[in-house]
N, C-alpha and C positions, 0 to 999 in steps of 0.2 A: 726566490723567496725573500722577502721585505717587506718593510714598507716606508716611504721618503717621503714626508710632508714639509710643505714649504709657501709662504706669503710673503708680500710686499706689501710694506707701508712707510711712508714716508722716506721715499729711496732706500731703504732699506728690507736686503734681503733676510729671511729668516727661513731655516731651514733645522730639520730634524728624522733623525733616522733610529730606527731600530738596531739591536745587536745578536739577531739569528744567523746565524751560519748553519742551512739547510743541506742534507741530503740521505735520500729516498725518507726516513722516518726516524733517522735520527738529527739532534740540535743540538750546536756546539752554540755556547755565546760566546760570541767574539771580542776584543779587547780593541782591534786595527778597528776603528770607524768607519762608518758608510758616510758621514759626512767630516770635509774637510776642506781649507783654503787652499788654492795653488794662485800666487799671483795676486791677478784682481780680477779671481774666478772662485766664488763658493760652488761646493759638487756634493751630492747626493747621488750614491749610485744604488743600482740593484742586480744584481748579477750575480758575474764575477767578480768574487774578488782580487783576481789578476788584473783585471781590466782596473779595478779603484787603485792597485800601486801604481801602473802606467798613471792612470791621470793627477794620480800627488804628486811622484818622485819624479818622471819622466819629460811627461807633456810640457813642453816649451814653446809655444806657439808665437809667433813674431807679432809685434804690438801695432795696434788699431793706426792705420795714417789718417791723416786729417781728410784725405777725399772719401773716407768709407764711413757710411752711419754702421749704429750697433749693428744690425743684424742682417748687411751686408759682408762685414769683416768676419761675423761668425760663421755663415754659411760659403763663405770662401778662405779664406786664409785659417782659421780657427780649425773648420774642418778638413779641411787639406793637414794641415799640421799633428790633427789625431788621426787621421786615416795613416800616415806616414808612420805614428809614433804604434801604433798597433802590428804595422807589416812587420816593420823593424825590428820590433822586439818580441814578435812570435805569437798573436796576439788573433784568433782567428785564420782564417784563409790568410796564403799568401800576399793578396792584395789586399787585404784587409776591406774586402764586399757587402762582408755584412758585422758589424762594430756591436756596439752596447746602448742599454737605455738607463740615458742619468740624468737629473736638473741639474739646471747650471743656473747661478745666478751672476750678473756683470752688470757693472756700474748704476746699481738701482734696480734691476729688470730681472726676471724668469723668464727662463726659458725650459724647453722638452726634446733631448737631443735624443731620436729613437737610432731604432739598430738600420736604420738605414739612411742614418745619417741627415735627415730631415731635421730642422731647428725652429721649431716650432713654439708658440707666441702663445698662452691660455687667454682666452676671452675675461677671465677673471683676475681675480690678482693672488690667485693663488693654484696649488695644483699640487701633486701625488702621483707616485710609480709604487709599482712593484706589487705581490701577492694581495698587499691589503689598502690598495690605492682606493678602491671604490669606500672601503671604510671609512679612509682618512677625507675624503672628498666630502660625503655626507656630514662627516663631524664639522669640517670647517664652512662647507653654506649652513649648518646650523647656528655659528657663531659666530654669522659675517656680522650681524647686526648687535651682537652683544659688547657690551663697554670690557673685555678683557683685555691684558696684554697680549701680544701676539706670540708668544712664547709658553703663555697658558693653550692658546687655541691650537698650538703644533702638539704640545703634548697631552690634551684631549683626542687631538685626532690619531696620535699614536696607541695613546689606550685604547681608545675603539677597535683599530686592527687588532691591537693584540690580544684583547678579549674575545672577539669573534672568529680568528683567522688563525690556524696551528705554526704558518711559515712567520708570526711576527712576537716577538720579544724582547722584553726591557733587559739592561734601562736601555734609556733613549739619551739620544744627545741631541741639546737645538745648539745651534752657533750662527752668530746674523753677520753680517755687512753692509756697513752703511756706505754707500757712494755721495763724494761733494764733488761737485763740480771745479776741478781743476781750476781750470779757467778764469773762476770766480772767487772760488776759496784759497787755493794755493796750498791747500791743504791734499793729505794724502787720507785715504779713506780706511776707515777704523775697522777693526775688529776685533769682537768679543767670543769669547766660548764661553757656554753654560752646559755643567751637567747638570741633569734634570731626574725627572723619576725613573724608580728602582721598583713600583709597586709589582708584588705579583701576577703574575699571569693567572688569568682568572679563565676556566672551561667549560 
């Protein structure tokens, strides 16, 4: 139960999550985040929330070489590195077989890392997990074309779940990441947090 909404604009990730903490028919709102920085990795998860302290506190995955594009190094070395950091620390099966579904955003880009470790690319430039993903989907192709900031558009798409869907509840938190090009800039790439709305949950 969740819900994770998340766009890209102008190499920049922007992402936003709910604070339900679900089970069977009871809701705790949670305080730890579903969205957080590790590195030069924004994450949105939905799950477990064991699985979201592994990838804040734990996850140390060895950095991109120059013979690997993005999302080469992601579906090897990146996943390798959380397949290990799950066995390890108890995290699923033994082997860690079957993982978690969180977005990731890296150097500009979205990504869809499902529980089966697939890293997967949205045709659009944005995208949604979790209980009230189909919600949050709807809202943001209704706002692809509207002149809003992209931070209005993550938290429309959040209100939508959380007015329609029982597993999704404010507030909400967006936090972006911008990626510069190394290379180019020489610069190290920013980030901001915004808390965002608090409005009630509406039934």
């Amino acid at each position: 139960m969740t819900c994770i909404a998340a766009l890209v604009e102008n190499n920049t990730v922007y992402m936003g999550g709910d604070s339900a903490g679900i089970a069977g028919l009871s809701i705790t709102i949670r305080s730890d985040e579903k969205v957080f920085i590790n590195g030069p990795f924004i994450v949105g998860i939905t799950g477990s929330f064991r699985m979201s302290d592994l990838l804040r506190y734990k996850l140390d995955p060895p950095k991109q070489t120059v013979h690997q594009d993005d999302r080469s190094y992601l579906v090897t070395d990146f996943v390798d590195s959380l397949r290990k950091c799950f066995a390890v620390n108890g995290f699923g099966d033994k082997d860690a077989t079957v993982g978690g579904t969180f977005l990731l955003g890296y150097k500009g880009k979205l990504y869809s890392v499902q529980k089966d470790y697939q890293v997967g690319i949205p045709s659009t430039q944005y995208d949604a997990v979790g209980c009230g993903a189909d919600l949050a989907l709807g809202s943001l192709h209704s706002t692809t074309k509207l002149s809003l900031k992209p931070e209005q558009r993550i938290v429309m798409a959040l209100e939508a779940a959380s007015t329609f869907s029982a597993g999704v509840a404010p507030p909400f938190l967006v936090m972006k990441q911008e990626y510069k090009d190394q290379e180019t800039t020489k610069e190290k790439p920013t980030v901001t947090k915004r808390t965002t709305s608090k409005s009630k949950k509406r039934r």
